[in-house]
N, C-alpha and C positions, 0 to 999 in steps of 0.2 A: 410414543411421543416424548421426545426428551425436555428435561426441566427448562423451564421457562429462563430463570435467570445461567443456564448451562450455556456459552459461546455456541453459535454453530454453523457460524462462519467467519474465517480465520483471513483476514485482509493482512499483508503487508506491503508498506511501499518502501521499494528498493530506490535507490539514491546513491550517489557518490557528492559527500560534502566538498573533497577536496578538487572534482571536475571543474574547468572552466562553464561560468556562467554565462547565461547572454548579457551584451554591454546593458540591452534595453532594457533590463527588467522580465522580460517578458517570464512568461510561469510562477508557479510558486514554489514556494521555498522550503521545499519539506526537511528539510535538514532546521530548522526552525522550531523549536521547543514550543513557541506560542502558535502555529500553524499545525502541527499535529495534536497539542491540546485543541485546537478550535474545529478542528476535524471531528477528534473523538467526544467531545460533544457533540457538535450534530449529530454523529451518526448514532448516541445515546438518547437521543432527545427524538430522533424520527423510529429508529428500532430497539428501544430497550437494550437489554443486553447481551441479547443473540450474537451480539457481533463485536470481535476482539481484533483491535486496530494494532499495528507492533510497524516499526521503521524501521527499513536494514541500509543501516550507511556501510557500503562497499570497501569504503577508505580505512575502516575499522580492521583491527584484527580479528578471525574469526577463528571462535571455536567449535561452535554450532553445525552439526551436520548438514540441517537444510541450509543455514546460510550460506556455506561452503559450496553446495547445489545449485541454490542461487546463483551464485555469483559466477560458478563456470556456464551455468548455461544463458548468461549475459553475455559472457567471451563468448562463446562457441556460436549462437547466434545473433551476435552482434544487434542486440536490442538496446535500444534509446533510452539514455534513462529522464526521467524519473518512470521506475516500474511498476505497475499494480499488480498483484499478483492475488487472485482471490480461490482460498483452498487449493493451493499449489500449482494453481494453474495463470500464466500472466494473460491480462486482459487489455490494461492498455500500455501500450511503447511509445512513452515521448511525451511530452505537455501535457497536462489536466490537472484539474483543478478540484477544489471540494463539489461544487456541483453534478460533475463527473463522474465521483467516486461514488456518491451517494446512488446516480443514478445506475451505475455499475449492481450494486448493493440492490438495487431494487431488483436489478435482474435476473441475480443472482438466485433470489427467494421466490423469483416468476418458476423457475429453472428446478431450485428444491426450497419447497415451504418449510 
């Protein structure tokens, strides 16, 4: 069983800051410094520290191998962003919200405890 306070699921949301937005408002704004802090609280407040939240803005330079992964298999399969992507695998394409994520997160721990 690995340490309790040890990460042992690895969420990030991919984004592109500099993509057009909808006019309406509509989704959220994970490109948003107070919107992914308010994320990673919840998701420390409902799961302790199992779970290690990270934001990949597409519009950034990357050096990072997975984000480099990321990011082509966004092009190649033409996936919606904003992306969830939980232990390297994407979950949802397009809209969602912190409700969402968390409930992704629960499933994920349905899936491996």
């Amino acid at each position: 069983m690995p340490p309790l306070d040890k990460p042992t699921i690895q969420i990030t949301i991919v984004d592109d800051s500099q993509s057009e937005k909808c006019d309406s408002r509509c989704g959220v704004d994970w490109s948003s410094v107070e919107v992914i802090a308010l994320a990673s609280n919840r998701i420390k407040e409902r799961f302790g520290n199992r779970i290690n939240l990270n934001y990949l803005d597409l519009s950034e330079p990357m050096t990072n191998h997975h984000a480099v992964e990321l990011k082509q298999r966004v092009r190649k399969e033409k996936l919606p962003l904003p992306l969830l992507v939980i232990n390297g695998q994407p979950r949802i394409s397009g809209q969602f919200d912190i409700h969402l994520l968390l409930e992704a997160i629960d499933a994920e721990l349905e899936i491996k405890p």
